[in-house]
C-alpha positions as CSV (number, residue, x, y, z in Angstrom):
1,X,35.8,117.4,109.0
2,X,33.2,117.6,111.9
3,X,29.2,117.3,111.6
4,X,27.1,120.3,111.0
5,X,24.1,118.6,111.5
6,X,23.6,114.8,113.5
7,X,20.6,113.0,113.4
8,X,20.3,110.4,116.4
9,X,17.8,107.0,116.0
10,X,15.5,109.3,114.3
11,X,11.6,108.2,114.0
12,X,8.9,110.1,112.2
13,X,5.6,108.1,112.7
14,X,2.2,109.4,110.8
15,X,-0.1,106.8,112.3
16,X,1.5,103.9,112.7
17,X,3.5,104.5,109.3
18,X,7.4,105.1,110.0
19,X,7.8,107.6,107.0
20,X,11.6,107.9,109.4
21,X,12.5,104.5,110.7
22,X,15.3,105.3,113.2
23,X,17.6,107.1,111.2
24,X,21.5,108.0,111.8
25,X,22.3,110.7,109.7
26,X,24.8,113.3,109.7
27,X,26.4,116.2,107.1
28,X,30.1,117.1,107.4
29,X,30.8,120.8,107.7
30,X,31.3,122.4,103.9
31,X,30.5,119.3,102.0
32,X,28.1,119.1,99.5
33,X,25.7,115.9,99.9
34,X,23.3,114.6,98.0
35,X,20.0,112.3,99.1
36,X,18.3,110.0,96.8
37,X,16.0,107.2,97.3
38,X,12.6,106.1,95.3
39,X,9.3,107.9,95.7
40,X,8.6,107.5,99.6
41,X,12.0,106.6,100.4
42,X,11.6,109.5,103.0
43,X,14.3,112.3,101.9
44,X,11.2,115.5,101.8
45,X,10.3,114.0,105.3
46,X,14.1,114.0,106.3
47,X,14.1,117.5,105.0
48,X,10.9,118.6,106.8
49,X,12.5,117.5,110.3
50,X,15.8,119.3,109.5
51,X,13.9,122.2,109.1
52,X,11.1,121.9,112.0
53,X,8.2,121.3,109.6
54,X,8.0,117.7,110.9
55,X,8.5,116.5,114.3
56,X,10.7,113.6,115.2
57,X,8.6,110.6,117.2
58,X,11.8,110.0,118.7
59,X,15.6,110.9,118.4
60,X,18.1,113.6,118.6
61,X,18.5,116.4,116.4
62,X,22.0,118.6,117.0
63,X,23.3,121.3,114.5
64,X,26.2,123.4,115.0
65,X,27.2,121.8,118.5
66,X,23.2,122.9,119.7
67,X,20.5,120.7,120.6
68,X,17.7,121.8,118.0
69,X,15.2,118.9,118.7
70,X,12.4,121.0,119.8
71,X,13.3,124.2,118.6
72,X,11.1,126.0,116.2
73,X,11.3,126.7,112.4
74,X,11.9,130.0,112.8
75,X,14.6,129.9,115.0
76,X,15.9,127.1,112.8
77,X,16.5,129.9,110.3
78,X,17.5,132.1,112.8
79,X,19.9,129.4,113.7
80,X,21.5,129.1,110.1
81,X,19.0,126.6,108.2
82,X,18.1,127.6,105.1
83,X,15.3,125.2,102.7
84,X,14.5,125.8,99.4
85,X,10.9,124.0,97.8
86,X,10.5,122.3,95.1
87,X,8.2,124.7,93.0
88,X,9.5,128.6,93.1
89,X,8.0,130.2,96.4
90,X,9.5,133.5,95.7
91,X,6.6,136.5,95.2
92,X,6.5,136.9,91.8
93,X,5.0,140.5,91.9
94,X,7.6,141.8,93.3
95,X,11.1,142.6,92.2
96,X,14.0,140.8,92.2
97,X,15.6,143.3,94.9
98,X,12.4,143.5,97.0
99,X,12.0,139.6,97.3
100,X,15.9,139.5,98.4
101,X,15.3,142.5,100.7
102,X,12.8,140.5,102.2
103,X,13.9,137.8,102.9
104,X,16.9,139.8,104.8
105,X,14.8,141.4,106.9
106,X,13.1,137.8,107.9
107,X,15.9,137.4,110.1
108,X,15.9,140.1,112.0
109,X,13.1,142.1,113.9
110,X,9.6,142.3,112.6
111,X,8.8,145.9,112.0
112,X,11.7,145.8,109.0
113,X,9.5,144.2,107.2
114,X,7.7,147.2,106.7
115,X,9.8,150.3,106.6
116,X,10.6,151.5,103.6
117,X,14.3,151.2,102.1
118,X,15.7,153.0,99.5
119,X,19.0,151.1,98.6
120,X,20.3,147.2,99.0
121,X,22.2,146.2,102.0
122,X,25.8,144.9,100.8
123,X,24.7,141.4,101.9
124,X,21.6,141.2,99.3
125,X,24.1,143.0,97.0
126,X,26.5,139.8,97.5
127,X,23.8,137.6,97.6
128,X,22.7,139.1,93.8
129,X,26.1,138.9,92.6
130,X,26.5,135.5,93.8
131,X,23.4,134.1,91.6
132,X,23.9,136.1,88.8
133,X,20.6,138.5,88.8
134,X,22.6,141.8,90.0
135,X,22.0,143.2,86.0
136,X,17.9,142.2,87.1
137,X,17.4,143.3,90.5
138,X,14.7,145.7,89.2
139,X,12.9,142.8,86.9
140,X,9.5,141.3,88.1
141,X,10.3,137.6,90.0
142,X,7.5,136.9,87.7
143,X,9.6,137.7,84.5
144,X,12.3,135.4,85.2
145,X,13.0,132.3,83.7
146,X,12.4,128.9,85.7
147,X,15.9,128.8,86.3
148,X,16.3,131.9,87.2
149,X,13.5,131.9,89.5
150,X,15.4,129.1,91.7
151,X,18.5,131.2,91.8
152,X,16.5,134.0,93.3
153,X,15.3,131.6,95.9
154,X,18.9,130.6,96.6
155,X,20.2,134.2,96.7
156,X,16.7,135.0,99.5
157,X,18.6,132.0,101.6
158,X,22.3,133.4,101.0
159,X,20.9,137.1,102.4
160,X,20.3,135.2,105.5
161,X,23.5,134.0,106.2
162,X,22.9,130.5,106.5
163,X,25.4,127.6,107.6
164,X,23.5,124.6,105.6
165,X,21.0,124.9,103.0
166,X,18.5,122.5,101.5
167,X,18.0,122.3,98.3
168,X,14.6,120.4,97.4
169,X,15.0,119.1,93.3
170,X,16.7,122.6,92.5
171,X,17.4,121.4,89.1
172,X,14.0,120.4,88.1
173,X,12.2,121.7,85.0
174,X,15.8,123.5,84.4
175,X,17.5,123.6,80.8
176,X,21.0,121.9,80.4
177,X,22.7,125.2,80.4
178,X,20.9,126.3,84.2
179,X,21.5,122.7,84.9
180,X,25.3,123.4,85.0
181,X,25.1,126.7,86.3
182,X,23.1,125.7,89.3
183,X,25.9,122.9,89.5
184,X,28.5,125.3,89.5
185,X,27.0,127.3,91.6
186,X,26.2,125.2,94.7
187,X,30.1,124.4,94.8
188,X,31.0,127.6,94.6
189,X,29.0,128.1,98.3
190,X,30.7,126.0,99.9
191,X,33.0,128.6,101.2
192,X,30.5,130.1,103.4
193,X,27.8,127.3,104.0
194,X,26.8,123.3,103.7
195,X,24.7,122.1,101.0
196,X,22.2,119.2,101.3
197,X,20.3,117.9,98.1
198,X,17.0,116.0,97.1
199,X,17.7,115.5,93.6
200,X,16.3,112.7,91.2
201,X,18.3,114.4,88.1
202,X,20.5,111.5,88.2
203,X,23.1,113.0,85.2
204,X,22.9,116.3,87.5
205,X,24.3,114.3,90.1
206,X,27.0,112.0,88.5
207,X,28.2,115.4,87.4
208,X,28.2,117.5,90.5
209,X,27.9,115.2,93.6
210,X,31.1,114.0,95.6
211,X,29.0,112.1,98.4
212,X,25.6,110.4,98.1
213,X,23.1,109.0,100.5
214,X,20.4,106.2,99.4
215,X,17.1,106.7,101.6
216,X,14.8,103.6,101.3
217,X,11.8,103.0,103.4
218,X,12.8,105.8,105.7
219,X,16.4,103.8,106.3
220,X,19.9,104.6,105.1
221,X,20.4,101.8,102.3
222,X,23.8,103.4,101.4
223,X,26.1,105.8,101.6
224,X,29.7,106.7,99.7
225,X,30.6,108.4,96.3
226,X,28.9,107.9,93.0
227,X,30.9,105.1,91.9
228,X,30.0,103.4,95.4
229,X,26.4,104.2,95.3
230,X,26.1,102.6,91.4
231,X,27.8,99.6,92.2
232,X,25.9,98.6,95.7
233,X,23.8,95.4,95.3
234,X,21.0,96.7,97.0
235,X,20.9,100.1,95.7
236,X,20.4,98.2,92.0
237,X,17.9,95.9,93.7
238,X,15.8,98.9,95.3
239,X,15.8,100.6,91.8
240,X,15.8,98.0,89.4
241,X,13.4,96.0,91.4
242,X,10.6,99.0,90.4
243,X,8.6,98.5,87.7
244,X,10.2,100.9,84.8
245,X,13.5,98.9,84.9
246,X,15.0,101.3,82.0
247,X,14.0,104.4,83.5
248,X,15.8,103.3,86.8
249,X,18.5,101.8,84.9
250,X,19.2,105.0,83.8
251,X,18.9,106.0,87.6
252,X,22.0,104.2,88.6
253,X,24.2,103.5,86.0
């Protein structure tokens, strides 16, 4: 497999603090990866300059062959980058269909997001089908379970036809049931697109993840599958040097 996305020597500095601290990182074309790291490790910073919302110090950003260092956040998305947050950011006054329909129209010129439509586009049709709210496209966002809520959000990215998408904790607050439906579906994308993952559900992971990547102190500590991840010396140290030992016991075992 090639790299989507290649991050070169990457530096993020918020004065004088390297939150990035020359980073190489890079995402293989339909994989699913996942990003851990302790609080501050810099994986929502990592996120923010995939996105645009930060700006590198220094370094070298390139996704799909193109140089995207400097290039905006909205033609990020209009390039095929597509971020999900850790709290619902959906409107929840609005349908189910209307936030979808939307977010379509995001995409492409600005005066759609005003006319007037009287049926779904097959894509947001797809993208409903895909997430399992077809049956409650006319339901309130603000009616919808928590879980359901972040499946809306993935279906508004899906509608846009993105290459990777970020998923910021999409499992958090979830029951075990949307747990393992969000689980299931993430690898079910991977037809059409890349998936990148904060998480810090660490039985959500053991389950779901193939590859994993350990941030610490805005560094790559380590990198490999599960098993590879649990059994490096200094990814035990990072963790189980913290203060709740059994919590982050539980982190990495």
């Amino acid at each position: 497999m090639s790299a989507l996305i290649q991050m070169e020597n990457i530096v993020v500095d918020f004065d004088g603090f390297h939150a990035i601290d020359g980073l190489d990182f890079w995402v293989d074309r339909g994989e699913v990866r996942f990003l851990i790291g302790p609080n501050g490790a810099g994986k929502t910073t990592l996120i923010d300059v995939i996105t645009g919302m930060a700006k590198p110090t220094a370094g070298k950003i390139v996704f799909d062959d193109r140089d995207i260092t400097r290039v905006s956040e909205t033609d990020r998305v209009r390039a095929g980058i597509g971020r999900t947050f850790q709290a619902p950011s959906s409107f929840m006054n609005m349908t189910v269909a209307e936030n979808v329909d939307l977010a379509e129209n995001f995409t492409t010129h600005y005066w759609n997001l005003f006319r007037k439509r009287t049926a779904l586009s097959e894509r947001a049709l797809d993208a409903l089908e895909r997430v399992g709210l077809a049956q409650l496209a006319d339901t309130p966002a603000g009616a919808l379970s928590h879980g359901q809520k972040k499946w809306l959000e993935i279906a508004m990215l899906l509608v846009q036809d993105p290459t990777l998408i970020l998923l910021d904790e999409p499992v958090a607050g979830m029951t075990t049931d949307e747990r393992r439906k969000t689980g299931e579906l993430i690898h079910s994308l991977l037809d059409r697109c890349t998936v990148l993952i904060v998480e810090h559900d660490m039985s959500f992971l053991r389950e779901f993840a193939n590859r994993v990547s350990v941030l610490h102190q805005g560094k790559l500590l380590a990198e490999g599958s599960v098993s590879d991840v649990q059994q490096n010396s200094e990814v035990q140290e990072v963790y189980l040097g913290r203060s709740q030992q059994s919590e982050n016991t539980e982190a990495v075992a």
